[in-house]
Each structure stands twice: as structure tokens, then as C-alpha cells.
N, C-alpha and C positions, 0 to 999 in steps of 0.2 A: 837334457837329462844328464850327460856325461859331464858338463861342466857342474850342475848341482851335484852330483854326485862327488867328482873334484873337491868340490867346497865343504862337503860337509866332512868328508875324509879328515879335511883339514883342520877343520873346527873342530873332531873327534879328537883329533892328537891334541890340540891345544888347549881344549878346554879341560880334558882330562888331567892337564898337566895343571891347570891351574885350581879345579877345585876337588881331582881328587875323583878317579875313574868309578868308586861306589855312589858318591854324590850325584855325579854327572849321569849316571845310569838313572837313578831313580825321580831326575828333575826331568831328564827327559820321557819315560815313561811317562809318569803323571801330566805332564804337559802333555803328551800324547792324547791321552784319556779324555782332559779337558778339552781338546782340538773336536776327538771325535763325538765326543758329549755335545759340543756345539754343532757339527756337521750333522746329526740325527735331527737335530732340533729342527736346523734350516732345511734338511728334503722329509723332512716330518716322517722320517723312517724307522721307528721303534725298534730300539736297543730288545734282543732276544735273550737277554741275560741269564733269566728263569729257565728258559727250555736249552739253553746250554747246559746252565750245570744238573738241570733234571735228568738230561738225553746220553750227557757226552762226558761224564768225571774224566774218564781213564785219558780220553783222547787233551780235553782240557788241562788234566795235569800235568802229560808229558808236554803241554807245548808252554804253559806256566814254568815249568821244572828247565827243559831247555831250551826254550827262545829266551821266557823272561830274568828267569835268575842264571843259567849255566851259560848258554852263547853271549849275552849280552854282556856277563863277566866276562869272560873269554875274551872278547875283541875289545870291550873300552880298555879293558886291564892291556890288553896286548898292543895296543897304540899306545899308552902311556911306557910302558917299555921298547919300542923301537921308533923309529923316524914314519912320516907320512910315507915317503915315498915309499919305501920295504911294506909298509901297513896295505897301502893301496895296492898293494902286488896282489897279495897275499889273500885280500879278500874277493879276490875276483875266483878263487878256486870255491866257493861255496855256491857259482851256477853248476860248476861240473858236477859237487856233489848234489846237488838237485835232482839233476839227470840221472847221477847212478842209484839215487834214493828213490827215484820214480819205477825206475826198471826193477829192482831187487824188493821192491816190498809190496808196490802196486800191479807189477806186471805193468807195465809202458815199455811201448817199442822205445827203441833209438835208433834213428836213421843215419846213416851218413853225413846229412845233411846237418841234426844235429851235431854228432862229431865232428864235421868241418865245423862247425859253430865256437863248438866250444875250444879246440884246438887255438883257429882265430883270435878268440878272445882271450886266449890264457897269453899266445906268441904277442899282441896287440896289448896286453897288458905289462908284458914283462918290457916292451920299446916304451912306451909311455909311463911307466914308473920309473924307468931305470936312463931313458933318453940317449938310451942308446948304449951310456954306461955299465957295460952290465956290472962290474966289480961294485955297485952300490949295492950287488943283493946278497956278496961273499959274506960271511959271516952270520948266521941266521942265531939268533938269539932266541931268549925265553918268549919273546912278546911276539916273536913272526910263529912259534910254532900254537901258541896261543890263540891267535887270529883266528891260524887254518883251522883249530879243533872248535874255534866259536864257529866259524863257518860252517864248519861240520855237525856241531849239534843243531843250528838253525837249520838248518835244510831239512832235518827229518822232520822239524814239526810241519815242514809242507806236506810230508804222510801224513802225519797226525791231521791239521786240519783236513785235508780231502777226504781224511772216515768220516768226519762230522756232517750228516744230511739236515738238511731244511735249517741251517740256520746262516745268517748273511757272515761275509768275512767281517765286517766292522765289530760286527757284537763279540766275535772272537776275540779280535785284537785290542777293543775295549776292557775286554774282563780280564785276560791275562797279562796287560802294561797296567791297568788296575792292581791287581794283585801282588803283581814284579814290582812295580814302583813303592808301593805300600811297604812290601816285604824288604825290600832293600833299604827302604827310609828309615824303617826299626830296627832289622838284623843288623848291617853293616856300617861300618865306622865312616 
């Protein structure tokens, strides 16, 4: 998981660079869609589409508004502007905002246990982005504080989905990289 994750890091900075972090946003999306459009197909799991947007607009739109079009600008934009390595740091801070979005809007404890978690992982991120180096992380640019704020707005839509009852996460994340990819592939240049 850490090494795919590694790679796609990497493939984010670089494909961004090469076609262009709005394009890259909305190919990915839509290729998303298509992925999960086929994955429904093969455990013959029907897409809830309908009793999403019947059930859930408000919750739908914040996570359409900032997963699909605001966080996702955010971080592709924000790796086309800084280096992988700085990128990779940077987005390891949107589990912490998880946690504090978990506690402050849902009421979820945070144990210790989590805190040594995420401490861990943030101290484990900055040796392994930085290798030790730390002076690769002096100078934080437009694209590192961009990152953190995509990181930040995606984390709340995990509030947003959790209000949404009786519908599977697939159909959610179908309908709003639906939506995000669409909307980018028209809005933006």
C-alpha cells in the first residue's frame, strides 16, 4: 500500500506536469467512474444513484463541491507547483484532519492511541519524504500550502459522506467523480 501510494504520488506530480493538473483531474475522475461502473457490474451491485440525490443533495453537494472540484484542484494544482517529495509530506496531514473532523463535527472520541498514530505518521512522514534531509522541506511554497488545504477540504467530505444512510460508498463516489470529472472537462481549461 505505502509503495502504491509512493507511485501514484509520483505519477500525480508528473503527469500533472505534463498534461496540465485540470486535465489530469477530470481524466482521472472519469476513468474512476468508468472503473466503478465496471466493478458494479462484476459483483452485480447496483449503483444507488437515484436515492442519493433523492435522500442526500446537501451532503452530495458538499462532497461534489470539495472532494470533486475544490480538494482535487487543490492537491493536483499543488504538486504541479512543488516537488514529489515536499508533495508527499504534505499530504500525509489530511489523516490528522480526519481525526479532528471526526471529533468536532461527528463527536468521535480520539484516543491516545490514535494521537500516537497520527503523531507517528506525520514524524515517519517528514524522515521518508525528506530522508533525513530535512532542509528539502525549508521554503514551503504556493503548491505545499495548497496540498494541505486540499487535504483539508477532502477530509470533511468524510463528515459529509458518514450523514449519508443506506446508501453504499461506491454510488457515492461514482456520482460525484461523475459529476467532478464532467464539470472540469467543461469548466476548466
Amino acid at each position: 500500500s505505502a509503495i502504491l501510494f509512493g507511485v501514484t504520488l509520483v505519477f500525480l506530480d508528473t503527469a500533472s506536469k505534463a498534461v496540465g493538473p485540470f486535465k489530469l483531474i477530470s481524466y482521472y475522475q472519469l476513468a474512476g467512474v468508468a472503473l466503478l461502473f465496471v466493478f458494479s457490474i462484476i459483483t452485480k451491485k447496483k449503483l444507488q444513484v437515484k436515492k442519493l440525490i433523492k435522500n442526500n443533495k446537501r451532503e452530495l453537494l458538499e462532497i461534489f463541491l470539495l472532494r470533486s472540484m475544490g480538494g482535487s484542484v487543490l492537491y493536483t494544482y499543488g504538486f504541479f507547483l512543488t516537488t514529489a517529495i515536499k508533495g508527499s509530506f504534505f499530504t500525509r496531514f489530511e489523516a490528522m484532519f480526519v481525526v479532528v473532523m471526526g471529533y468536532l463535527f461527528l463527536k468521535e472520541k480520539i484516543s491516545k492511541r490514535d494521537l500516537f498514530a497520527i503523531l507517528a505518521m506525520v514524524i515517519g512522514a517528514i524522515v521518508l519524504a525528506t530522508g533525513g534531509d530535512f532542509s528539502t522541506l525549508v521554503g514551503i511554497n504556493l503548491g505545499d500550502i495548497m496540498i494541505v488545504g486540499g487535504g483539508l477540504l477532502l477530509s470533511y467530505t468524510f463528515v459529509s459522506a458518514k450523514r449519508i444512510k443506506n446508501v453504499d460508498p461506491i454510488s457515492i463516489t461514482f456520482l460525484t467523480m461523475l459529476l467532478g470529472g464532467t464539470a472540469m472537462l467543461l469548466l476548466l481549461p
